[in-house]
C-alpha positions in Angstrom: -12.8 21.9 0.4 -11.3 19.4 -2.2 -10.9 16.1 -2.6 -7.2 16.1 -4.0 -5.3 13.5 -1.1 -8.5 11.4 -1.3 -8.4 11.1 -5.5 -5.1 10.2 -5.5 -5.0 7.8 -2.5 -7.6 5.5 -4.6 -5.8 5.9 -8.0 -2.4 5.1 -5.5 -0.5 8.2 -6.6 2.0 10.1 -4.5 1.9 13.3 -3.7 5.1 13.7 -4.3 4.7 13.0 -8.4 1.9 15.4 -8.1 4.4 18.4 -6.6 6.8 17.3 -9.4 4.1 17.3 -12.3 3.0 20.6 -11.3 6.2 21.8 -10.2 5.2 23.0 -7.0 7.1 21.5 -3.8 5.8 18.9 -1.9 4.7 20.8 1.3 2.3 22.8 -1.1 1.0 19.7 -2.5 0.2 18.5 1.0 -1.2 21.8 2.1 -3.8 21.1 -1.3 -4.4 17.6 0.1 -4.9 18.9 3.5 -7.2 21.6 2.9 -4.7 24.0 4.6 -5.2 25.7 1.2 -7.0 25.8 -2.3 -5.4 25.7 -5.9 -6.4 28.2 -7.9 -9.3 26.9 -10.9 -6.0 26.9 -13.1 -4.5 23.9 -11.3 -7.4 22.3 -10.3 -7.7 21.9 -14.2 -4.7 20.6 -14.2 -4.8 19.0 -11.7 -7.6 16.6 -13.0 -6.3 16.7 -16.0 -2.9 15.1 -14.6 -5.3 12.7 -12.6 -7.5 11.4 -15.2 -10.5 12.7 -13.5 -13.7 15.4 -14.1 -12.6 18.3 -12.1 -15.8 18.1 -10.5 -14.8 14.9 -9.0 -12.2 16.7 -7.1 -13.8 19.4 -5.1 -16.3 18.5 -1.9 -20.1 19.6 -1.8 -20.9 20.5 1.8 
């Protein structure tokens, strides 16, 4: 589980800038921010990176 939609809804970023920064398409993004799937450890680096953030900050302890 990550935290991806819930990061960028507090730093108010779109997921459509993320899909375009990462040049994936938006229905990808959403299935990241929707936990229909996972980003590889790759992009989640990137991810964070792109986000200002510790990657740690974007993935969920259960």
């Amino acid at each position: 589980m990550n935290r991806i939609k819930e990061v960028l809804n507090e730093k108010g970023i779109k997921q459509k800038w993320l899909a375009e920064k990462l040049g994936k398409s938006l229905n990808m993004v959403n299935d990241y921010c929707n936990n229909r799937r996972q980003p590889n450890l790759k992009l989640l680096f990137l991810i964070a990176e792109l986000l200002n953030v510790n990657p740690k900050e974007l993935i969920k302890e259960n």
